[in-house]
C-alpha positions as CSV (number, residue, x, y, z in Angstrom):
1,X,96.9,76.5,88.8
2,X,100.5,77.0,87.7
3,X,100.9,79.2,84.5
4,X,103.8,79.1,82.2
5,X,105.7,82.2,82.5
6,X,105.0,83.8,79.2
7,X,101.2,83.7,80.6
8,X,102.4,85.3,83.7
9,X,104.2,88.0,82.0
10,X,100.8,88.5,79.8
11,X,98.5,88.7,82.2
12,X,100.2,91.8,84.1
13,X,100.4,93.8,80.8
14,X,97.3,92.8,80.0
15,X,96.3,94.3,84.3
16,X,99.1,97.6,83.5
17,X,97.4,97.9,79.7
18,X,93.6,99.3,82.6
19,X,95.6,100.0,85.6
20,X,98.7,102.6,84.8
21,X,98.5,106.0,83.9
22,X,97.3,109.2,85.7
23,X,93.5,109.8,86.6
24,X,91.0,112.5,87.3
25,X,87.2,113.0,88.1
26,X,87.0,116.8,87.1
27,X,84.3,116.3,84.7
28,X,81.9,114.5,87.0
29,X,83.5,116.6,89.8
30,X,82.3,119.9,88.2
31,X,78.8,118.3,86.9
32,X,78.0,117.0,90.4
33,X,80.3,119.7,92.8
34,X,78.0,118.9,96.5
35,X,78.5,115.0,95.5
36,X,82.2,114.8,93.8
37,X,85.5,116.0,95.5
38,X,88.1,116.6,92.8
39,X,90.2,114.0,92.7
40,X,93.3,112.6,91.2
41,X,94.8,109.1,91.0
42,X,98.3,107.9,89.7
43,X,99.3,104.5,89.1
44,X,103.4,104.2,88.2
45,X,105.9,101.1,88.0
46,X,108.7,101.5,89.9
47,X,111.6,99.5,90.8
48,X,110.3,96.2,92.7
49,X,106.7,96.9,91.6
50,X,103.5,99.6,91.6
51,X,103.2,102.6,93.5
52,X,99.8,104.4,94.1
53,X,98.6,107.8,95.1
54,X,95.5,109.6,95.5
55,X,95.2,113.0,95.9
56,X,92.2,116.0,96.1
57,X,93.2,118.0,92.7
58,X,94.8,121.3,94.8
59,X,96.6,119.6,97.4
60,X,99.1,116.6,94.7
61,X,101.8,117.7,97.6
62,X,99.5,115.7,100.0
63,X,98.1,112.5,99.0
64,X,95.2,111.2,101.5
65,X,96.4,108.0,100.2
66,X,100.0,106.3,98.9
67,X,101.2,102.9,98.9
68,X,103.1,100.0,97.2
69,X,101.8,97.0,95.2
70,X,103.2,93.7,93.9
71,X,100.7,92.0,91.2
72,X,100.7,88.3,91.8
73,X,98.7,86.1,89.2
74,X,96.2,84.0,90.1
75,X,95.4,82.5,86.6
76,X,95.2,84.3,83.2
77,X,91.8,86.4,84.3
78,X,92.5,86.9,87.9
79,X,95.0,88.7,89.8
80,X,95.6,89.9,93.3
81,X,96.7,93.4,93.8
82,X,99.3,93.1,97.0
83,X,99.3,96.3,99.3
84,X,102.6,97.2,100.8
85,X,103.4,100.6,103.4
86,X,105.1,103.4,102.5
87,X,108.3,101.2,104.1
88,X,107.2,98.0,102.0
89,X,105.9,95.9,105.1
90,X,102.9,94.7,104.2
91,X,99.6,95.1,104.3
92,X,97.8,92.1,103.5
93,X,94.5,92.8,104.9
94,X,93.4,95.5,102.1
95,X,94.3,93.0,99.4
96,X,92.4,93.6,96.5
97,X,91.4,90.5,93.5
98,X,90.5,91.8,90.4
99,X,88.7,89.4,87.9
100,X,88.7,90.5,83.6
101,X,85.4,90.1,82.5
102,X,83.6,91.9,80.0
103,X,86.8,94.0,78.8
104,X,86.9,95.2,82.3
105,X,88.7,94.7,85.7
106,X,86.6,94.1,88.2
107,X,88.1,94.4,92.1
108,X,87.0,94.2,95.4
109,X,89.1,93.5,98.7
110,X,90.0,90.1,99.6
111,X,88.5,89.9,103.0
112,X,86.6,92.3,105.2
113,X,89.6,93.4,108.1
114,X,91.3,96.1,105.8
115,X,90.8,98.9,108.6
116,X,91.6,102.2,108.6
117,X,91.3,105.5,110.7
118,X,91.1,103.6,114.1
119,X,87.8,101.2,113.4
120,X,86.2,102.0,110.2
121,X,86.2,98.8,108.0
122,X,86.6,99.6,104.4
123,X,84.1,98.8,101.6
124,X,85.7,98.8,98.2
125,X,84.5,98.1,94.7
126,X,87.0,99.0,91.7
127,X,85.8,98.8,87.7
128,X,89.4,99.2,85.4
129,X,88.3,99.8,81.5
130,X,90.6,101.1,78.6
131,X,90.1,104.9,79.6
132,X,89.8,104.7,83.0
133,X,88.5,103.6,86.6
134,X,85.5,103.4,88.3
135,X,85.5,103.5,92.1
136,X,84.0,103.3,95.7
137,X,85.4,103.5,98.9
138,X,83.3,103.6,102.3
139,X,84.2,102.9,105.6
140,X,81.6,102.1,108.4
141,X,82.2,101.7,111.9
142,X,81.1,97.8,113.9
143,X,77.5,99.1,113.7
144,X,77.4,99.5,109.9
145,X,77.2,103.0,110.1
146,X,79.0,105.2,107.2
147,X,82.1,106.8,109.1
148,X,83.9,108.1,105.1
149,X,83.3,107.9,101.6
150,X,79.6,107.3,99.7
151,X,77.5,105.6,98.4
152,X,77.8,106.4,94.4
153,X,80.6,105.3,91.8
154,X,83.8,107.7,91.4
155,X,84.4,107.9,87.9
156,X,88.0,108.7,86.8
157,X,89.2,109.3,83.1
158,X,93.2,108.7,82.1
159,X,94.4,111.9,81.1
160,X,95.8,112.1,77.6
161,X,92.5,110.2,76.6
C-alpha cells in the first residue's frame, strides 16, 4: 500500500504522540518490590531518527539497554519500529510491528531470531497508550526454558503525567 506523504507524516506523530517521553514503574515497582525492578525508559528523537534506553532507576549512567530506531510505515494503523546498534548497523532481527487498535499501540517482534546474551531468544509484547507503556520481555533458551525477564506485564507511566 503506498500512502500519500501527508499520511506518512501523520501516522508517526500519531506513533511519537504514545511512544516519546520519559517512563518509570516506581509505583508498581514499590507496590510489588520481590516482582518489579525499578525501572526507567526514555524514548527521544534525534537527528536521523529515535533513540532508546532502559535503565534500573539508580544506575541512568548504565543502561542495560540503548539503541537506535527508524519508524517506517506500513499503512495508516501499522508501523515497524527498525532497530539499529549503538553504530547504526542494523539490527533487523528484533524488529518490532506495532498495530493502533483500541487507542492503543500494540507491538510484538517481527520474527522469532532477535537473540541476545549468547542463545536466549527474546519474547516481547509492548501496549503504547496516552500515559504510558506496558511491557514484557523474556528470553528462553532452545529448550523453552526462561533464561531473563517474567512472566507479568511492566507497567510504565510518562512522567509529567
Amino acid at each position: 500500500m503506498n500512502l500519500e506523504p501527508q499520511n506518512v507524516k501523520s501516522t508517526i506523530t500519531k506513533f511519537e504522540g504514545y511512544l516519546l517521553g520519559k517512563y518509570n514503574n516506581w509505583k508498581q515497582a514499590q507496590s510489588y518490590p520481590t516482582v518489579f525492578s525499578q525501572v526507567c525508559i526514555l524514548w527521544e528523537k534525534i537527528d536521523g531518527g529515535y533513540h532508546s534506553r532502559q535503565w534500573y532507576r539508580r544506575d541512568e549512567r548504565n543502561p542495560y539497554r540503548e539503541k537506535y530506531h527508524k519508524i517506517r510505515v506500513i499503512d495508516e494503523n501499522t508501523v515497524v519500529v527498525e532497530n539499529y546498534h549503538l553504530d547504526w548497523t542494523r539490527h533487523e532481527d528484533c524488529d518490532m510491528i506495532f498495530t493502533f487498535f483500541n487507542n492503543q499501540w500494540d507491538g510484538k517482534l517481527l520474527g522469532d531470531k532477535c537473540i541476545v546474551r549468547g542463545n536466549a531468544r527474546v519474547i516481547s509484547e509492548v501496549h503504547l497508550t496516552k500515559v504510558g507503556i506496558e511491557s514484557r520481555d523474556k528470553g528462553v533458551d532452545e529448550d523453552g526454558n526462561k533464561v531473563f525477564g517474567g512472566w507479568d506485564l511492566y507497567k510504565f507511566i510518562r512522567e509529567g503525567e
